[in-house]
PQR file with spaces between the fields and no chain letter, atoms N, CA, C, O and H, PARSE charges and radii, in Angstrom:
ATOM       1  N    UNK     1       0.828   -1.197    0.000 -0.4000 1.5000
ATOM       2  CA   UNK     1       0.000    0.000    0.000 -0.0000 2.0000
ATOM       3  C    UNK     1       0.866    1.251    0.000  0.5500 1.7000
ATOM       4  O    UNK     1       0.570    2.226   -0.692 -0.5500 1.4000
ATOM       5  N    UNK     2       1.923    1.213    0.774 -0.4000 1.5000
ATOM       6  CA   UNK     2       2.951    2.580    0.742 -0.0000 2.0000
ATOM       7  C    UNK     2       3.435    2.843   -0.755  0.5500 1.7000
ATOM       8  O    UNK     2       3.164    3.824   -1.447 -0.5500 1.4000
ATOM       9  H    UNK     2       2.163    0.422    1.336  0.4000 1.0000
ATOM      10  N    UNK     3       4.180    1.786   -1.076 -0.4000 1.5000
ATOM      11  CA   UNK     3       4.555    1.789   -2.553 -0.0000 2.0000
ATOM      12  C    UNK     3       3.673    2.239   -3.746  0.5500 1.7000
ATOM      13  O    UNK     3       4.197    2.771   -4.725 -0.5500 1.4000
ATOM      14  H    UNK     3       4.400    0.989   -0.514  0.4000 1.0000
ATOM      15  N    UNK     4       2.135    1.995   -3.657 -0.4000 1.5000
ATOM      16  CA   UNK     4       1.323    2.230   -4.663 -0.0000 2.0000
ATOM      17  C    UNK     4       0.843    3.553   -3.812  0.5500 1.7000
ATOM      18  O    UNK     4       0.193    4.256   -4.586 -0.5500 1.4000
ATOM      19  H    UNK     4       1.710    1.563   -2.862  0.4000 1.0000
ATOM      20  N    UNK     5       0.887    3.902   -3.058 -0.4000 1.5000
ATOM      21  CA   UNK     5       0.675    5.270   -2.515 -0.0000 2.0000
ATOM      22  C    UNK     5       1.822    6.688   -3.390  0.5500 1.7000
ATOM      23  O    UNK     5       1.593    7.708   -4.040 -0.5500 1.4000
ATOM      24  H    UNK     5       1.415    3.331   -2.429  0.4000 1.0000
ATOM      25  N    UNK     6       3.328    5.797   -2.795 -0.4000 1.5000
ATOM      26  CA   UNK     6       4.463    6.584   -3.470 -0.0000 2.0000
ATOM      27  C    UNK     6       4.417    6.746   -4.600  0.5500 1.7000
ATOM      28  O    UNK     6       4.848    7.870   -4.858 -0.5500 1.4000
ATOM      29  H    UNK     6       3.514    4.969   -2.267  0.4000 1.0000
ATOM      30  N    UNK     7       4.021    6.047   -5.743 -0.4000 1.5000
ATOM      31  CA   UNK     7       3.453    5.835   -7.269 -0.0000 2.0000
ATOM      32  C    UNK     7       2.722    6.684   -7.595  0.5500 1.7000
ATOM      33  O    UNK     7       2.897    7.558   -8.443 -0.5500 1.4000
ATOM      34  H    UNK     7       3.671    5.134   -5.534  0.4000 1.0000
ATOM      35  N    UNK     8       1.374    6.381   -6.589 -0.4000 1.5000
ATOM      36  CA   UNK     8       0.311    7.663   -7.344 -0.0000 2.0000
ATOM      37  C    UNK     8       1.015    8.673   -7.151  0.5500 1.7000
ATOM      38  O    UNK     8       1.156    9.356   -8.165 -0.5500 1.4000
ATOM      39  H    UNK     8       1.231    5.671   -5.900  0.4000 1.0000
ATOM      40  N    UNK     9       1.660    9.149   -5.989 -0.4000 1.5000
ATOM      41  CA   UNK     9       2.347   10.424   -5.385 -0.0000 2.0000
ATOM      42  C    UNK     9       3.214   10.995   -7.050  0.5500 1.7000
ATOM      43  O    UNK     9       2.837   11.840   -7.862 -0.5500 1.4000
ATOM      44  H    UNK     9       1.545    8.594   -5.165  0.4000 1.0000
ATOM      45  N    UNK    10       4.303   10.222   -7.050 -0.4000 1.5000
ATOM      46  CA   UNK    10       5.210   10.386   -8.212 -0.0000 2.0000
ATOM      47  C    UNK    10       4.123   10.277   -9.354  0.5500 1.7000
ATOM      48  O    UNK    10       3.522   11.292   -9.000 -0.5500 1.4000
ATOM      49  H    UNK    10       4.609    9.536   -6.390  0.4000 1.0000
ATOM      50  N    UNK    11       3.585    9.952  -10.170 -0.4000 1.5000
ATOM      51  CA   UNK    11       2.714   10.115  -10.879 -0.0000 2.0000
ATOM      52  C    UNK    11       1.844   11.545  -11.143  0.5500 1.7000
ATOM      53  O    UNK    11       1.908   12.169  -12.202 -0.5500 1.4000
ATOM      54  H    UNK    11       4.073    9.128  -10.458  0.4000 1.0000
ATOM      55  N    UNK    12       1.323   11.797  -10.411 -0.4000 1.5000
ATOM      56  CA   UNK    12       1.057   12.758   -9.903 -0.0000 2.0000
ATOM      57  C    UNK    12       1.928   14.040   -9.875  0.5500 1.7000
ATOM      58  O    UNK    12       1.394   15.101  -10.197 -0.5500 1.4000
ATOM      59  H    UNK    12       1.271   11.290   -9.550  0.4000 1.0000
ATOM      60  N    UNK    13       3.110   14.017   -9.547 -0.4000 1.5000
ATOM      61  CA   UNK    13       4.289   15.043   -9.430 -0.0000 2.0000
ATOM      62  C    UNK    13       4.897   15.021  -11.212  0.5500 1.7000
ATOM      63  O    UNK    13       5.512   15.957  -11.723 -0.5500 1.4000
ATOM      64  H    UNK    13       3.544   13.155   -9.286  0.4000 1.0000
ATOM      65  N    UNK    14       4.628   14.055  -11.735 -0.4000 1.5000
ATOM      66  CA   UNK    14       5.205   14.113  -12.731 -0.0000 2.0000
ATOM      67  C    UNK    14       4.148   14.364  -14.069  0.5500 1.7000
ATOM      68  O    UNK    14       4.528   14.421  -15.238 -0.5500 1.4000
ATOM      69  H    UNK    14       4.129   13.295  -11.320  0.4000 1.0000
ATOM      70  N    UNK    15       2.546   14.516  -13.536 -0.4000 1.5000
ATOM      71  CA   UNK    15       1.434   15.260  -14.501 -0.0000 2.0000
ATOM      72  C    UNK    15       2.294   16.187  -14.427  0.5500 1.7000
ATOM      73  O    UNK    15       3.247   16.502  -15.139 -0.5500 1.4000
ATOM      74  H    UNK    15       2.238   14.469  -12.586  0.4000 1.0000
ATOM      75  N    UNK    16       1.520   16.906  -12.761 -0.4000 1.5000
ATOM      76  CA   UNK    16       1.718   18.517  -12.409 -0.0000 2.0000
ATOM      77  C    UNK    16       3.085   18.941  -13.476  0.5500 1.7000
ATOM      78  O    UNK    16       3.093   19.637  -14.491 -0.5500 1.4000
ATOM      79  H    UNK    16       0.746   16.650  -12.183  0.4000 1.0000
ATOM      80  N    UNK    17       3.890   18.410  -12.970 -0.4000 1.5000
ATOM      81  CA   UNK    17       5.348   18.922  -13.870 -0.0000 2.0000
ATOM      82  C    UNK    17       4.961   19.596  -15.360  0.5500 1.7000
ATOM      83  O    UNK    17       5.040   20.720  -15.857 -0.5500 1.4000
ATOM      84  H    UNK    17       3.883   17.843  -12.146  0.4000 1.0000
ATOM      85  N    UNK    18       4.439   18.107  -15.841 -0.4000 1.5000
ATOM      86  CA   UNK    18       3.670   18.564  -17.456 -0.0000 2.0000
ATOM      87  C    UNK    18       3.291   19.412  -17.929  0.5500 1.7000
ATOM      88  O    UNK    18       3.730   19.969  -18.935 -0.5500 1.4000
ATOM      89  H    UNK    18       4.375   17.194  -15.437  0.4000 1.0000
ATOM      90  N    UNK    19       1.871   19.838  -16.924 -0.4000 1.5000
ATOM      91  CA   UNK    19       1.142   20.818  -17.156 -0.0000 2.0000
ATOM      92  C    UNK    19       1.719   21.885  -17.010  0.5500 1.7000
ATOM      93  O    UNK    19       1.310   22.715  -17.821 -0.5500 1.4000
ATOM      94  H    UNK    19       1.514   19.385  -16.106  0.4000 1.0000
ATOM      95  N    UNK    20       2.697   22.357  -16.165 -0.4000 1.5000
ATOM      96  CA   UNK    20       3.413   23.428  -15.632 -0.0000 2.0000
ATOM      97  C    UNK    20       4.462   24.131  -16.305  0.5500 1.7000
ATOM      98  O    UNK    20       5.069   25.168  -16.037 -0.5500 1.4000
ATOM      99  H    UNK    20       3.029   21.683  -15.505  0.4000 1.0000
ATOM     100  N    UNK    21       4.574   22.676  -17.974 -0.4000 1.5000
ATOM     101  CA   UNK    21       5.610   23.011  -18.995 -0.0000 2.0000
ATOM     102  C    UNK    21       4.581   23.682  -19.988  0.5500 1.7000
ATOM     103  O    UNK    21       5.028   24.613  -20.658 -0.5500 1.4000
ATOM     104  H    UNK    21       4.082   21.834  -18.192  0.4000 1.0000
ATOM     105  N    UNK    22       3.149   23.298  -20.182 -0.4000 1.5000
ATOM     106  CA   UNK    22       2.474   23.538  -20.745 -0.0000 2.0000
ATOM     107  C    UNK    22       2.503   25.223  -21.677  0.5500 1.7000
ATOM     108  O    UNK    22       2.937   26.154  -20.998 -0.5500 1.4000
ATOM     109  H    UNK    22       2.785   22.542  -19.638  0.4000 1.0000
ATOM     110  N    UNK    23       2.209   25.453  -22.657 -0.4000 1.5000
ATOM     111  CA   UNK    23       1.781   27.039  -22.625 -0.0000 2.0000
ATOM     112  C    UNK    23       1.069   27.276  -22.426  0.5500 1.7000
ATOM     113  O    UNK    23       0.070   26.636  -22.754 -0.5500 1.4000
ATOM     114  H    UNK    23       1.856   24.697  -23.209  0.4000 1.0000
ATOM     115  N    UNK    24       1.000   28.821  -21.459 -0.4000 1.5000
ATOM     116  CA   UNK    24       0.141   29.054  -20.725 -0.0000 2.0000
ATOM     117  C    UNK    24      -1.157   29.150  -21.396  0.5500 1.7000
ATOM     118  O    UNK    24      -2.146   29.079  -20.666 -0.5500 1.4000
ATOM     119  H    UNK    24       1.811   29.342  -21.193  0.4000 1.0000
ATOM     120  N    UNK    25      -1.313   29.283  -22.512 -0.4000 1.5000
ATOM     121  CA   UNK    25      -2.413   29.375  -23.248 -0.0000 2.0000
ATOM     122  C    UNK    25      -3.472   28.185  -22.770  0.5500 1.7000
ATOM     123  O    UNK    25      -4.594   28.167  -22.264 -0.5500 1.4000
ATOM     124  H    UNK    25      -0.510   29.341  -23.105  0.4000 1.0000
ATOM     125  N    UNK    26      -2.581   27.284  -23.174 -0.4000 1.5000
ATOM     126  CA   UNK    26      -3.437   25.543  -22.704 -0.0000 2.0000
ATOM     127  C    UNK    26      -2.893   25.375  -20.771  0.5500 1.7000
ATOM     128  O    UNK    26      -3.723   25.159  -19.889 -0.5500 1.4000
ATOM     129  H    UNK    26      -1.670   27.298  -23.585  0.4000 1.0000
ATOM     130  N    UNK    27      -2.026   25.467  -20.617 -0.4000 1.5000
ATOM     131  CA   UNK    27      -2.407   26.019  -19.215 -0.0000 2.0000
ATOM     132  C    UNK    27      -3.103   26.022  -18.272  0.5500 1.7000
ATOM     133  O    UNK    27      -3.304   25.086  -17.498 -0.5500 1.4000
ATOM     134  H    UNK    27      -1.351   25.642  -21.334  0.4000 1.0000
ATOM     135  N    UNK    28      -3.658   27.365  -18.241 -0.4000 1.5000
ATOM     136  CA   UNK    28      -4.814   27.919  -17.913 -0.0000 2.0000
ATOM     137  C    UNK    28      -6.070   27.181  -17.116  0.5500 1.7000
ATOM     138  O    UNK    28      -6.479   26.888  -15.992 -0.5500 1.4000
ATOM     139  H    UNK    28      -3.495   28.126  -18.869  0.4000 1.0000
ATOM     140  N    UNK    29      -6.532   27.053  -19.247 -0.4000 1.5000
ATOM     141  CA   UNK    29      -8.010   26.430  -18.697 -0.0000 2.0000
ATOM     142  C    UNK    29      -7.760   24.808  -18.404  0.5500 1.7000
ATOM     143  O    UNK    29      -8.719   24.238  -17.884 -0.5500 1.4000
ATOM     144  H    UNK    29      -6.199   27.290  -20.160  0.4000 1.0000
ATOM     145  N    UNK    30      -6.507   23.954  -18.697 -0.4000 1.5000
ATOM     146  CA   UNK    30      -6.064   22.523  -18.020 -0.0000 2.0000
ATOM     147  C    UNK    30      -6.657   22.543  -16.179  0.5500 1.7000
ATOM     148  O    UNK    30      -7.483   21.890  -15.541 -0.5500 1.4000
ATOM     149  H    UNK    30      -5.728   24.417  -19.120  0.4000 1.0000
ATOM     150  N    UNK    31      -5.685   23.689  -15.859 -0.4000 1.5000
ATOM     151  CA   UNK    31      -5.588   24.066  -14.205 -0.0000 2.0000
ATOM     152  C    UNK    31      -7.054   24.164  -13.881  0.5500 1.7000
ATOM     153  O    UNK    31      -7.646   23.385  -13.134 -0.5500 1.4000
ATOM     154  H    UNK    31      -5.014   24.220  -16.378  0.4000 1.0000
ATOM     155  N    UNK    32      -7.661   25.337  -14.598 -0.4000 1.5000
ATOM     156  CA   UNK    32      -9.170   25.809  -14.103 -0.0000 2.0000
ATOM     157  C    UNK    32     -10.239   24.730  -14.242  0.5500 1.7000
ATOM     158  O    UNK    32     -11.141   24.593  -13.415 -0.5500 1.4000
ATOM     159  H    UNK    32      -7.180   25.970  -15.204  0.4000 1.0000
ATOM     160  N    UNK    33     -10.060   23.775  -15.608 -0.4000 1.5000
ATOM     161  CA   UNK    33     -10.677   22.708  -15.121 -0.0000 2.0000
ATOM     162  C    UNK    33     -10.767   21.771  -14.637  0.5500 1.7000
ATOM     163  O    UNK    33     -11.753   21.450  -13.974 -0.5500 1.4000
ATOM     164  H    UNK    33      -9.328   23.886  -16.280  0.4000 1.0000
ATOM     165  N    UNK    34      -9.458   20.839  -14.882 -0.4000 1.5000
ATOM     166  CA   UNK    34      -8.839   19.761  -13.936 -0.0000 2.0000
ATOM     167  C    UNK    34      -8.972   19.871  -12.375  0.5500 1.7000
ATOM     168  O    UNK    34      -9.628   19.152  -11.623 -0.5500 1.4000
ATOM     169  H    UNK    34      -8.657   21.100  -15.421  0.4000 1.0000
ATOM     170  N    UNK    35      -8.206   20.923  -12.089 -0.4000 1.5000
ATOM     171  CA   UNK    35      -7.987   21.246  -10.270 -0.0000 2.0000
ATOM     172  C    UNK    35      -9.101   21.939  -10.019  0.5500 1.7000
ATOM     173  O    UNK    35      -9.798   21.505   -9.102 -0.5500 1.4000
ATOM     174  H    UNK    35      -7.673   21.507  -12.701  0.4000 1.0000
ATOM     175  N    UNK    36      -9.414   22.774  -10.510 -0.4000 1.5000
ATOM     176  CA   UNK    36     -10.676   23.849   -9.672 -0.0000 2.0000
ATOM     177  C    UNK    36     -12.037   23.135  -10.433  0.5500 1.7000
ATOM     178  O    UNK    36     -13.073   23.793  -10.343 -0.5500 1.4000
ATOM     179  H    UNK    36      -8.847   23.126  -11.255  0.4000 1.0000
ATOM     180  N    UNK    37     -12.110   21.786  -11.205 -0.4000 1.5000
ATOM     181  CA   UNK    37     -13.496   22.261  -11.826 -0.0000 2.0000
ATOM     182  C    UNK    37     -14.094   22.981  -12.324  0.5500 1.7000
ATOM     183  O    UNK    37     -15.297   22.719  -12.291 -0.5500 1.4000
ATOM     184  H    UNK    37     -11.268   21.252  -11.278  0.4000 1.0000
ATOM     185  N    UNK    38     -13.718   24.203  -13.024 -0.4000 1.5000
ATOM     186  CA   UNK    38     -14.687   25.576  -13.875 -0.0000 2.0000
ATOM     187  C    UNK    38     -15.596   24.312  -15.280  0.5500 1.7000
ATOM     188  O    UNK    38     -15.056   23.667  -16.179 -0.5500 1.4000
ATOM     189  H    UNK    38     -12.742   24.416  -13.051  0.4000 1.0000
ATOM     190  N    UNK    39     -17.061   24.405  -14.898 -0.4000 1.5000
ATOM     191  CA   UNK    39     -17.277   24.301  -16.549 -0.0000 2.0000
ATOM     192  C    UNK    39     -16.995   25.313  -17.670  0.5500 1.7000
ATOM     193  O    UNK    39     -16.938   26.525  -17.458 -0.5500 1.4000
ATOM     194  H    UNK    39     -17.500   24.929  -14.168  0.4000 1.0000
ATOM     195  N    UNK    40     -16.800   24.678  -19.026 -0.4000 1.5000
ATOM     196  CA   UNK    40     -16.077   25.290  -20.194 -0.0000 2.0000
ATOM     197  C    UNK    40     -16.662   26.784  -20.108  0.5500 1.7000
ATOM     198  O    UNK    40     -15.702   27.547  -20.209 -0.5500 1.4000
ATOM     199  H    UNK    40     -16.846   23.694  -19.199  0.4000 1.0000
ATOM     200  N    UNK    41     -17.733   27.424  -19.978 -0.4000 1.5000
ATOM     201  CA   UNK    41     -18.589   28.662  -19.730 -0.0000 2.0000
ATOM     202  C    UNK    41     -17.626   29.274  -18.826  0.5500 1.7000
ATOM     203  O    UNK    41     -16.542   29.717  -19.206 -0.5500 1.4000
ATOM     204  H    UNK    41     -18.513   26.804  -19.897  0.4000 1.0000
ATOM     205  N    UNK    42     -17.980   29.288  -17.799 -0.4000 1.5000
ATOM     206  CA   UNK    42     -17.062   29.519  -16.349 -0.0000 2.0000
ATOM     207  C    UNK    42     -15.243   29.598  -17.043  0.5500 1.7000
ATOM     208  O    UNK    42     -14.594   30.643  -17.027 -0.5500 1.4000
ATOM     209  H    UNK    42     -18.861   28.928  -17.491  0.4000 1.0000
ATOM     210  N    UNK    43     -14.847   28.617  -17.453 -0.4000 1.5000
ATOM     211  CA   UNK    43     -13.655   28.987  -18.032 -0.0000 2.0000
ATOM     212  C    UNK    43     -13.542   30.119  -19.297  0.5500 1.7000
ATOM     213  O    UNK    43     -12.526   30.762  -19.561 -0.5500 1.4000
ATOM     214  H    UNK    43     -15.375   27.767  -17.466  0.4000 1.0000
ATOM     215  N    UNK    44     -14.710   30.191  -19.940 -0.4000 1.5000
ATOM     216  CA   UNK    44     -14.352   30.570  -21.316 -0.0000 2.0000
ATOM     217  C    UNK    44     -14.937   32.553  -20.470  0.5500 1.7000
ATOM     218  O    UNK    44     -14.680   33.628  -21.011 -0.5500 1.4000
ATOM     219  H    UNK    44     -15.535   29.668  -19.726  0.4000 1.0000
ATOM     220  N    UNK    45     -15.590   32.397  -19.316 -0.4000 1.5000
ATOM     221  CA   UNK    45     -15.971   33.812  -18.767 -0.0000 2.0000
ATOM     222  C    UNK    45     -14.506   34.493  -18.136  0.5500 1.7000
ATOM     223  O    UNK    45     -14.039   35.606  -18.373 -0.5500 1.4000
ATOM     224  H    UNK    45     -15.799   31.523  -18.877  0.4000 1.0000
ATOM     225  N    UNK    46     -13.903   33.279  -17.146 -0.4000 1.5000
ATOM     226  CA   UNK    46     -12.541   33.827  -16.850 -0.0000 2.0000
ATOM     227  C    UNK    46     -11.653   34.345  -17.236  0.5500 1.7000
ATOM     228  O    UNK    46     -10.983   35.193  -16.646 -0.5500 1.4000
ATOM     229  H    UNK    46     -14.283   32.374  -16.954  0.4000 1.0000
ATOM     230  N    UNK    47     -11.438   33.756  -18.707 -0.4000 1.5000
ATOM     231  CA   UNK    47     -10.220   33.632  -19.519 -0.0000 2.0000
ATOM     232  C    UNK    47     -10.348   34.937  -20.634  0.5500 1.7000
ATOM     233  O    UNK    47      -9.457   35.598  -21.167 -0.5500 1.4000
ATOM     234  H    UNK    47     -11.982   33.068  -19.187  0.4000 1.0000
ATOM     235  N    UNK    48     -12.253   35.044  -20.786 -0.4000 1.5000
ATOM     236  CA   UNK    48     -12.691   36.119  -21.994 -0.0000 2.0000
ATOM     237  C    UNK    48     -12.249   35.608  -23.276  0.5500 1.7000
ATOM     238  O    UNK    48     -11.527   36.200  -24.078 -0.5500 1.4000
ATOM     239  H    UNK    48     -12.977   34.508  -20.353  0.4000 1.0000
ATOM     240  N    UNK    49     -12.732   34.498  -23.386 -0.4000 1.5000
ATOM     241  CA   UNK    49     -12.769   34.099  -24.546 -0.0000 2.0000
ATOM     242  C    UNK    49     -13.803   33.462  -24.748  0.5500 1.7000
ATOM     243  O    UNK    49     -14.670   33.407  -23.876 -0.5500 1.4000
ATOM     244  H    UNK    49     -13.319   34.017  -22.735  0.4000 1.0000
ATOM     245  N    UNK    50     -13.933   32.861  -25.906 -0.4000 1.5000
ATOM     246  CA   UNK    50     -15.041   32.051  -26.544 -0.0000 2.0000
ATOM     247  C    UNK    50     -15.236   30.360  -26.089  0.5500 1.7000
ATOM     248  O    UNK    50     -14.267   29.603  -26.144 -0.5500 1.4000
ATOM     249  H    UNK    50     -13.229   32.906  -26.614  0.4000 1.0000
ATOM     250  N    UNK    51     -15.923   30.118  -25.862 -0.4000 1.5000
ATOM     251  CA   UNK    51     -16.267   28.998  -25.391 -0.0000 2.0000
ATOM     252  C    UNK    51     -15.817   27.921  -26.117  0.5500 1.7000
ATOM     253  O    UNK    51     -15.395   27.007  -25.409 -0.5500 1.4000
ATOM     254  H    UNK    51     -16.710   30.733  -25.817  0.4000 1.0000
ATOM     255  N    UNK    52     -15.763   27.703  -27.528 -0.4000 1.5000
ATOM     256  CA   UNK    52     -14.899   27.404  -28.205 -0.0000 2.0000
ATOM     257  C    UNK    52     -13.677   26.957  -28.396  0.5500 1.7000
ATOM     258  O    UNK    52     -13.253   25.805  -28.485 -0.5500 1.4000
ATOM     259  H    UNK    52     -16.106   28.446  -28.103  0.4000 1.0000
ATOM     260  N    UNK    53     -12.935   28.394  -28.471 -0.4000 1.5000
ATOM     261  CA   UNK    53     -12.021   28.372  -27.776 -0.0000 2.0000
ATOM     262  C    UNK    53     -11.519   27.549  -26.471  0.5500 1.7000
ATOM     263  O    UNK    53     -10.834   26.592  -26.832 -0.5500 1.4000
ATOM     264  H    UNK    53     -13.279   29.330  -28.399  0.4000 1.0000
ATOM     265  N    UNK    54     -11.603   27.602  -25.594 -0.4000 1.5000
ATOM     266  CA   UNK    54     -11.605   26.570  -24.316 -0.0000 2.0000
ATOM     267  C    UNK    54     -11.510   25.520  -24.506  0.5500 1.7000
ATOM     268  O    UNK    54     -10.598   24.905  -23.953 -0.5500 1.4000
ATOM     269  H    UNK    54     -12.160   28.380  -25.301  0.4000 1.0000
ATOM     270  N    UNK    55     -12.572   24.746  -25.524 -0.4000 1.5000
ATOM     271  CA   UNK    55     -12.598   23.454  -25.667 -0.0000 2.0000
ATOM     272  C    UNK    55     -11.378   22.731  -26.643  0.5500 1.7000
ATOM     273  O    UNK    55     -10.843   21.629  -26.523 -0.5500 1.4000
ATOM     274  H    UNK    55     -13.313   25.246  -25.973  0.4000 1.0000
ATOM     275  N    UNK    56     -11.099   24.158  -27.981 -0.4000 1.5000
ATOM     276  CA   UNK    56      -9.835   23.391  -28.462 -0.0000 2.0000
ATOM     277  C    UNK    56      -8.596   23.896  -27.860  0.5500 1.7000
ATOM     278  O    UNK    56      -7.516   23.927  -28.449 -0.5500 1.4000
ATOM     279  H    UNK    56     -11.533   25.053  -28.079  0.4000 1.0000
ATOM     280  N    UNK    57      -8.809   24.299  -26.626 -0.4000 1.5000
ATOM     281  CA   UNK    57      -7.431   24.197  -26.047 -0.0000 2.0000
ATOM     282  C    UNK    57      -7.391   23.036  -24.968  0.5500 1.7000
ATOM     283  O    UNK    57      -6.488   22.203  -24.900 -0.5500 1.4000
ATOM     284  H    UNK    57      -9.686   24.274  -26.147  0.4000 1.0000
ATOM     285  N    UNK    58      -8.424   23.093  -24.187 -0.4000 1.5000
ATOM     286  CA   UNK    58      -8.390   21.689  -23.712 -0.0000 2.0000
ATOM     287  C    UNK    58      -7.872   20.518  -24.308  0.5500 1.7000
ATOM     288  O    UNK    58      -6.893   19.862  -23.951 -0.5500 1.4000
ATOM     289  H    UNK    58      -9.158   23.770  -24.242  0.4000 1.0000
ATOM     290  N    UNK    59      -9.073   20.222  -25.788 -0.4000 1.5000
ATOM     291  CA   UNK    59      -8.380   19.083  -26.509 -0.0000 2.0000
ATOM     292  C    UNK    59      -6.887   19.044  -26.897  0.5500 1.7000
ATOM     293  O    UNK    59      -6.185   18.033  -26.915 -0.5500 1.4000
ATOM     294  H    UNK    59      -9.869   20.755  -26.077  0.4000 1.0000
ATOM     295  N    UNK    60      -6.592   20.035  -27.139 -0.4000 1.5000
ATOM     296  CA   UNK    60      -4.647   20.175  -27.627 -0.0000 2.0000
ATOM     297  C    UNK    60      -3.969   20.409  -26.449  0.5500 1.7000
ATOM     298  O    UNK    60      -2.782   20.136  -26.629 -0.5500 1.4000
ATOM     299  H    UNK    60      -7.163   20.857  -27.124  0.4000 1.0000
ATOM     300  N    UNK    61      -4.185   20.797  -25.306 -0.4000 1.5000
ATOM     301  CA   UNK    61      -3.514   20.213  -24.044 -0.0000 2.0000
ATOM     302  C    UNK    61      -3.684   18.974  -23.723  0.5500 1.7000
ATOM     303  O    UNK    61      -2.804   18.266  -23.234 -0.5500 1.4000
ATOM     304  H    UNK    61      -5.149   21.019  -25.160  0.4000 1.0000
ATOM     305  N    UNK    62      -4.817   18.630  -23.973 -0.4000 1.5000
ATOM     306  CA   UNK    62      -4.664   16.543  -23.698 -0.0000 2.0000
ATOM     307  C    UNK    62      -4.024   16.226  -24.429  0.5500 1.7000
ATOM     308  O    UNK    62      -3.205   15.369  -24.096 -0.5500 1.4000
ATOM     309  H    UNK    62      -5.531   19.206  -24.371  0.4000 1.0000
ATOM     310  N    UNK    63      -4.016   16.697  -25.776 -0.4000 1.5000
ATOM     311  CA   UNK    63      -3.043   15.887  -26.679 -0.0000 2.0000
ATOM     312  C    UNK    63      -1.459   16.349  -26.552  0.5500 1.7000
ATOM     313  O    UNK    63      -0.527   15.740  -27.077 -0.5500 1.4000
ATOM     314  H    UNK    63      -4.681   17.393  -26.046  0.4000 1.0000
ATOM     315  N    UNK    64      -1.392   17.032  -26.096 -0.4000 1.5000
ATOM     316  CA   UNK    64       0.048   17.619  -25.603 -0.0000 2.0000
ATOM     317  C    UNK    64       0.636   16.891  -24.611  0.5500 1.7000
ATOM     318  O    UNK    64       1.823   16.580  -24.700 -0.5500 1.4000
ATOM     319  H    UNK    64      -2.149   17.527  -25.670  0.4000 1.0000
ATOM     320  N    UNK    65      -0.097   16.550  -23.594 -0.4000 1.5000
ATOM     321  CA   UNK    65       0.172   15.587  -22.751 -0.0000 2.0000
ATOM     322  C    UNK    65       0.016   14.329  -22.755  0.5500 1.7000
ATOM     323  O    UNK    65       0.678   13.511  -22.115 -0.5500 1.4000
ATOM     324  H    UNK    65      -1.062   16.803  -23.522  0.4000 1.0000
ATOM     325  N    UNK    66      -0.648   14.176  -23.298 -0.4000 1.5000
ATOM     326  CA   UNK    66      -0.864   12.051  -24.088 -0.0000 2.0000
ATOM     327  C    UNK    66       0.537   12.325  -24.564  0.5500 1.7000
ATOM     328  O    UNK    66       1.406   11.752  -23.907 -0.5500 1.4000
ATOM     329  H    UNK    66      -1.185   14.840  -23.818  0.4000 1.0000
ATOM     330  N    UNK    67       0.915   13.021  -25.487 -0.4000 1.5000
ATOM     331  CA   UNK    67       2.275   12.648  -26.256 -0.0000 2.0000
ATOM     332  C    UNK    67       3.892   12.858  -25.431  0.5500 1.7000
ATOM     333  O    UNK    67       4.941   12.271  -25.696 -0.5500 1.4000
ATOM     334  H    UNK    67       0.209   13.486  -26.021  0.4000 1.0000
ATOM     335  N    UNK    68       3.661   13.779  -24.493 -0.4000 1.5000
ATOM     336  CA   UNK    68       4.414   13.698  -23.380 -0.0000 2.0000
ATOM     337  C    UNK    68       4.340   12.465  -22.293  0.5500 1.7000
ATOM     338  O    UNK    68       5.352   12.095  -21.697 -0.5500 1.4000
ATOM     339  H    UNK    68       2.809   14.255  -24.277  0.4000 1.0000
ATOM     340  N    UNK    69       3.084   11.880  -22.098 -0.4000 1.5000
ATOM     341  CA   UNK    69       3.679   10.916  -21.459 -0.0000 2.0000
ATOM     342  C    UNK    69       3.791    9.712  -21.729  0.5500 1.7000
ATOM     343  O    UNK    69       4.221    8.806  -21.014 -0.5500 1.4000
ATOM     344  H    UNK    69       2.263   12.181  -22.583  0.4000 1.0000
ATOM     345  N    UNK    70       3.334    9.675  -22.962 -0.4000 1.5000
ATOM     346  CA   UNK    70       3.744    8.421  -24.022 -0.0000 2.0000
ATOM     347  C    UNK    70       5.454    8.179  -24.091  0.5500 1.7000
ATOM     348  O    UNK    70       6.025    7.094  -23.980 -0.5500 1.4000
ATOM     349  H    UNK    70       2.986   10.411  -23.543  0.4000 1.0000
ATOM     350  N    UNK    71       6.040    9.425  -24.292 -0.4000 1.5000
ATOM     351  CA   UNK    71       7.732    9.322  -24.215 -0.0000 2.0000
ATOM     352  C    UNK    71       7.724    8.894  -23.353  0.5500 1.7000
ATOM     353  O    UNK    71       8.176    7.751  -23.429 -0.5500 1.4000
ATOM     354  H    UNK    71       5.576   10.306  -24.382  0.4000 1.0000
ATOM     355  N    UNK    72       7.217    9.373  -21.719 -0.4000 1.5000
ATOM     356  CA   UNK    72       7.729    8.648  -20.328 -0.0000 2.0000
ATOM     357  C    UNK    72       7.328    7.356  -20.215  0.5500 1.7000
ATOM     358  O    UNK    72       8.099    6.656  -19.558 -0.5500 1.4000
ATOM     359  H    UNK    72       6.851   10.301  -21.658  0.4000 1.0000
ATOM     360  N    UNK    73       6.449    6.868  -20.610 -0.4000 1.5000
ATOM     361  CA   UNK    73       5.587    5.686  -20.312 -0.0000 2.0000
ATOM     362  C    UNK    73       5.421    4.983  -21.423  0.5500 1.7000
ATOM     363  O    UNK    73       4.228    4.719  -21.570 -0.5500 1.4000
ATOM     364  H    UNK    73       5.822    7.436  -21.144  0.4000 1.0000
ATOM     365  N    UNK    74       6.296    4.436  -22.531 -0.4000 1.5000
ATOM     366  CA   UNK    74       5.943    4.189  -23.399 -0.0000 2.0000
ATOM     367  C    UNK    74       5.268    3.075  -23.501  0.5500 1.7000
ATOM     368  O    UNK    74       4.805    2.731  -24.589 -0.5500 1.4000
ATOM     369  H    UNK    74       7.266    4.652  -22.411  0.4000 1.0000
C-alpha cells in the first residue's frame, strides 16, 4: 500500500510537472478545469474568450500531454 501510494504520489508530481511546462495558453483552462473544476462557460468567462475556444485548447492540451507521457511511459 505505501509503494502504490508513493506511485500515485510520483505520478502525480510528474502530470503537475507537465502541465506546468504547458503554454500558458493551454495552461490555464487545463488548471481551471482539472484542479478547480470551472465548466467550459465559467472557463471561457474567466479567460474572456469564446467557449470554443476553451474546448480546443483543452483538446490540444490533452493531446500535448498524451504525447508527453507516451515518451515517459511508453
Amino acid at each position: 500500500a505505501a509503494e502504490e501510494s508513493a506511485l500515485r504520489r510520483e505520478t502525480r508530481d510528474e502530470v503537475q510537472a507537465l502541465v506546468d511546462r504547458l503554454v500558458p495558453e493551454y495552461r490555464a483552462p487545463v488548471i481551471l478545469h482539472y484542479w478547480y473544476d470551472f465548466s467550459y462557460k465559467e472557463i471561457a468567462d474567466i479567460l474572456d474568450i469564446p467557449i470554443g475556444t476553451v474546448m480546443s485548447r483543452l483538446y490540444n492540451a490533452r493531446k500535448a500531454l498524451k504525447a508527453k507521457l507516451e515518451r515517459i511511459y511508453p
